[in-house]
N, C-alpha and C positions, 0 to 999 in steps of 0.2 A: 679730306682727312681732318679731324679734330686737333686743333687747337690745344688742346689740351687733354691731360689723361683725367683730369677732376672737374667739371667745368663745373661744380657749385661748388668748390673747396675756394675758401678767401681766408687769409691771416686777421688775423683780428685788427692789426695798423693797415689792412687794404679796404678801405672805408668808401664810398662809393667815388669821391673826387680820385682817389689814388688808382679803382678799376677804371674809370674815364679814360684815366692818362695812362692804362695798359692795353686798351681797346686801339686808344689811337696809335699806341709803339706796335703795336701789334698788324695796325693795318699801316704801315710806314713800312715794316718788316717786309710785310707782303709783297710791297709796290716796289722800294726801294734795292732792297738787299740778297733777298731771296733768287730772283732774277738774275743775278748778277757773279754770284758764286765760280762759275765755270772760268769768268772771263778775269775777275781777281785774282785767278788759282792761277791761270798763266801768266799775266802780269808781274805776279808775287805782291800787288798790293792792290788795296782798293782806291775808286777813284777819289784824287782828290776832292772834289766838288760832293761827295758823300758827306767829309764833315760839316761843311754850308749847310749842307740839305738837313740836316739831324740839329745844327745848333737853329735855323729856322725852323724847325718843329718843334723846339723848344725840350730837347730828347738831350741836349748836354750839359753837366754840371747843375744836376737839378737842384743840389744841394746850397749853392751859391746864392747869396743874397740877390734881391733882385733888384735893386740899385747896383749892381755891381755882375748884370744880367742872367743869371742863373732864375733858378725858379723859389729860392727862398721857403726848400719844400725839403724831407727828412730823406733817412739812407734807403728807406723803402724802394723810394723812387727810383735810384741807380741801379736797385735789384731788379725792379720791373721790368726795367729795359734789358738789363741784360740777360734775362730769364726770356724775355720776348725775342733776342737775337738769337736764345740756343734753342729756343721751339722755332723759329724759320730758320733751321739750318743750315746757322750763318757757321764761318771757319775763319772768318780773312778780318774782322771789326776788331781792331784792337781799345774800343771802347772804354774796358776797365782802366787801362792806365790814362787815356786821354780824359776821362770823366771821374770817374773813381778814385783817383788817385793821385794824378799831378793837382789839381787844382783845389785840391784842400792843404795842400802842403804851402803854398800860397795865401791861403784864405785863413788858415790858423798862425803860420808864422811871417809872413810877409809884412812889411809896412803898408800906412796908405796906397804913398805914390804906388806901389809894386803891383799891389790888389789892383787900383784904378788901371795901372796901365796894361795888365795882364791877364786879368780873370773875367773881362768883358769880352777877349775876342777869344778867348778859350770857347767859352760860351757860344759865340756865335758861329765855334769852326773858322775864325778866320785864322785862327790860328791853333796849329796839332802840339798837343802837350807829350812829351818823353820823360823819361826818368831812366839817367843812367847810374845804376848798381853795381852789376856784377863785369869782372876783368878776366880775362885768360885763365889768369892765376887765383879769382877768388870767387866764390859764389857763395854759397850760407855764413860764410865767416869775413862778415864786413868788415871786421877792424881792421883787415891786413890787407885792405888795399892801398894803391901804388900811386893811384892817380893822385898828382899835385899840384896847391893852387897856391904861387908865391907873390905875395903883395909888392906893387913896385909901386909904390904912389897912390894914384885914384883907381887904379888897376888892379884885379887877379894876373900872374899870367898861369894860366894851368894846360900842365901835360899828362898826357898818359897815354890810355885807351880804353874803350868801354868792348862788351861786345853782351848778343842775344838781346839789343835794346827791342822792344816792341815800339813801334811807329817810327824805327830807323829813319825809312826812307822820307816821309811826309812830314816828317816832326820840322817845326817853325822856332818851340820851343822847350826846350833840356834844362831839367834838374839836374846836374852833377853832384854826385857824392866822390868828395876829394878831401885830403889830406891838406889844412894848412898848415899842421905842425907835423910832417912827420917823424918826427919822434913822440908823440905824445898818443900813441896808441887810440884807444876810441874818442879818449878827450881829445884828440887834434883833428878829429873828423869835422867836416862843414860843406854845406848844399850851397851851390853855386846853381844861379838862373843864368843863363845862355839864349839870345835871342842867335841862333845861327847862322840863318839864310844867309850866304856872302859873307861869314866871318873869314875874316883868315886866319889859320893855324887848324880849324876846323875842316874836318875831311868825315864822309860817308864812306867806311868799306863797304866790302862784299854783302850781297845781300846774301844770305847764309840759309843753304840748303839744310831743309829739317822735316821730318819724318811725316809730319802733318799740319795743317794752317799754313796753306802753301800761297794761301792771297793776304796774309800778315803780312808787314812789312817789318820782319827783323833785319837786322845788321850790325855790323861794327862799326865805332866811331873811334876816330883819331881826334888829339887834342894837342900842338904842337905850338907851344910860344902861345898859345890862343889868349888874346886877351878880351879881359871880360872887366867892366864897371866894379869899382869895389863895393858899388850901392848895392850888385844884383844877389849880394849874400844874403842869403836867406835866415833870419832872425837877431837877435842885439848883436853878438859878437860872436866873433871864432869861436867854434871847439862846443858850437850846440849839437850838431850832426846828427851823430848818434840818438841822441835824446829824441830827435824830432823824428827818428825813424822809426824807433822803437814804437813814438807813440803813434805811427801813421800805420805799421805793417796790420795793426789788426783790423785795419780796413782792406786792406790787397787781401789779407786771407779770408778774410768774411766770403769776397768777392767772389775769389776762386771756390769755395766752396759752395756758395748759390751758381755758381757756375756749372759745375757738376753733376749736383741733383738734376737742374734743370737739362743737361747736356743727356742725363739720363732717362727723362720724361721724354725728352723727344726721339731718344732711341727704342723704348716701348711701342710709343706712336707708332713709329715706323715698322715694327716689327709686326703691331699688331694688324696693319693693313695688309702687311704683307702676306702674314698667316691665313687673313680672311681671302685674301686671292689664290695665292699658290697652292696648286693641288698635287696631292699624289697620293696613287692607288687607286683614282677615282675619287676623293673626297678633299677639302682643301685641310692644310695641316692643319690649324687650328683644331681640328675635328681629331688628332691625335692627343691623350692625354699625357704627353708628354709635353706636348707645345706649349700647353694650356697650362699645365702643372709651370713652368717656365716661366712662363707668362707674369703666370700670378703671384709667383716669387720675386719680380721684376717689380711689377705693379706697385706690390706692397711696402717694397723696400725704398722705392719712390717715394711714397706717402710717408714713410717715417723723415725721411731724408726732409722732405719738404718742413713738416713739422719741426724740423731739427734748426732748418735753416730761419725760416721764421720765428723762431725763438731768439736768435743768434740779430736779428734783423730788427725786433724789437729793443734787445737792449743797446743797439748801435741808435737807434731811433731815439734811445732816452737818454744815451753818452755812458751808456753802464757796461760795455763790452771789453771784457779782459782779455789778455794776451793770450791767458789759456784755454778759455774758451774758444777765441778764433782760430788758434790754433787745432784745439781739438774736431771745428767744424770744417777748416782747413784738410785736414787728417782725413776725416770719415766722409766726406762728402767725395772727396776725391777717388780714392777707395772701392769705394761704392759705386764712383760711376764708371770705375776701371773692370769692374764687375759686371755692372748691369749691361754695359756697351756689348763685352765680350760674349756671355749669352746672347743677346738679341742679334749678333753678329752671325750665331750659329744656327741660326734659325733661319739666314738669305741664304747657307748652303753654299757653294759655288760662287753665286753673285756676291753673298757680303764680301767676297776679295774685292772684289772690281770694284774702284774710284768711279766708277760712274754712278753708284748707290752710296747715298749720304750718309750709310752705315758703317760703309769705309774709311768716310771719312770722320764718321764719328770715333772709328777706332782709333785712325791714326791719332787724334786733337786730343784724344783722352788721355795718354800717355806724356805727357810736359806737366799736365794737373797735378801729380806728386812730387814734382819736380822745383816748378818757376814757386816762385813767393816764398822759398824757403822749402828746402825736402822736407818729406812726410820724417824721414829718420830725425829732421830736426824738430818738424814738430813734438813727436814724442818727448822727445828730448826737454821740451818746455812744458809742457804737460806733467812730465815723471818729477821734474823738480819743484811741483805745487803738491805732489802728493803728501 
């Protein structure tokens, strides 16, 4: 099966060192991940020793300085891989937030020691990054969360609850978005680092049944008395929070939305092998102009989508990437692949039901993409107010 639905299409920042290091995510994909799908999906997560294997290939936090062991290389990179995870079929790598995402929060506002002590084993997988947002009670509207984190000394102690964290279960190390002042609305918001493992007050709930990305490891976190370092706040003082979030989400949505396109390329793929095999009437579908007609509407909307994202990937590449913009690639990329998934779904007939074809399971994973990083309703919403 191809690899790819373009295999001479390259962005203009995928310069030949940058296809190298997609050749190689690519056959790591193969060996590593791919393989392994069925046995995640029952677990509900994948195996520990997977982020080893990825920060040894040199596959995590490529963005990270490399005295500080990351690869010291642009946002390209992070897309590579993860565009390489949704062509092999992966469901269960929660990738983006462990690479993508906690560890420039770190690497932008963090001090020395914090970088030094933190973003080297991010890096090597010795250690799994989390970030928790969203609460029972609050999901796109961060100001009004609950969790709190009250200074006793050299100490946070912060309570709450988090839930729908990505790398729930495997996580070593948690970004908290907590309340030190709460009354101070967004100004009282502040990110708290949490080394976990063995904390007390710290608790892993349920790992939380969900529709699709059944080798994820989502769950709830409890935060009870838990004390934490007053060093592990993230930037000079209280009441940055907000500000550091605002300026990070339009990397999570970049994200999600190269996510998509690409979730959508590899549903084409699949559909289109599947058309060249299945027959009926005597001839395989493909040979019906309706399949084809499908097909090429899929196709093509890929190719834009890809174009759309790569644009979007360059200007994170030069630091020119606005809110609305990610936003809006957030938006359509998602969209899109809510689309593409569902035709090509219709095309296995019968089988696209059945979880044993990866097109099932592309349908279920495609459905959370308008969802996590901020609803698509709120995307608009950011978008409408630059008009």
């Amino acid at each position: 099966m191809p690899s790819s639905l373009f295999p001479e299409y390259r962005a203009a920042w995928e310069d030949d060192q940058v296809h190298d290091f997609r050749m190689h995510a690519r056959e790591f994909m193969a060996r590593e991940v791919t393989p392994h799908q069925e046995r995640w999906a029952q677990n509900k997560q994948v195996d520990r020793e997977l982020w080893n294997k990825m920060g040894a290939a040199g596959l995590l936090c490529t963005e990270i300085p490399e005295e500080l062991g990351g690869l010291g290389q642009h946002f390209g990179y992070e897309a590579v891989v993860q565009e390489e995870l949704c062509l092999a079929n992966d469901f269960c790598v929660g990738y983006g937030v462990a690479s993508t995402i906690v560890p420039p929060y770190i690497a932008n506002y963090g001090t020395d020691e914090q970088k030094q002590t933190w973003l080297p084993k991010l890096a090597s997988g010795e250690m799994v990054g989390a970030i928790a947002m969203t609460e029972p009670g609050t999901g796109s509207d961060l100001q009004n969360i609950t969790t709190t984190a009250r200074r006793e000394g050299d100490e946070y102690v912060i309570n709450g609850s988090k839930t729908f964290i990505t790398n729930g279960s495997l996580a070593d190390l948690v970004i908290i978005v907590c309340k030190t002042d709460p009354e101070g609305g967004h100004a009282g918001m502040s990110l708290i680092v949490a080394e976990v493992n063995d904390l007390p007050g710290f608790e892993r709930g349920r790992v939380l049944e969900k529709i699709g990305m059944h080798g994820q490891d989502t769950r709830e976190l409890f935060f009870n008395d838990m004390r934490v370092p007053a060093e592990n706040l993230l930037g000079t003082e209280e009441g940055q929070g907000f500000y550091q979030l605002m300026n990070q989400l339009g990397r999570e949505r970049l994200i999600i939305g190269v996510t998509g396109v690409a979730a959508a390329e590899a549903a084409v793929i699949e559909a289109l092998a599947y058309a060249r095999e299945r027959e009926a009437f005597g001839k395989p579908i493909l040979k019906f102009q309706n399949t084809r007609f499908v097909l090429a509407e899929c196709k093509a909307e890929v190719l834009a989508g890809k174009a759309f994202m790569d644009y979007c990937v360059q200007l994170a590449k030069d630091d020119k990437l606005d809110a609305a913009t990610a936003s809006m690639a957030k938006m359509w990329a998602t969209d899109k692949q809510g689309e593409v998934v569902d035709k090509c779904l219709q095309i296995f007939g019968g089988y696209g039901y059945m979880m044993e074809y990866p097109i099932a399971k592309a349908y279920a994973a495609a459905r959370v993409q308008r969802i996590y990083g901020g609803t698509n309703e709120i995307m608009k919403e950011l978008v409408g107010r630059t008009l």
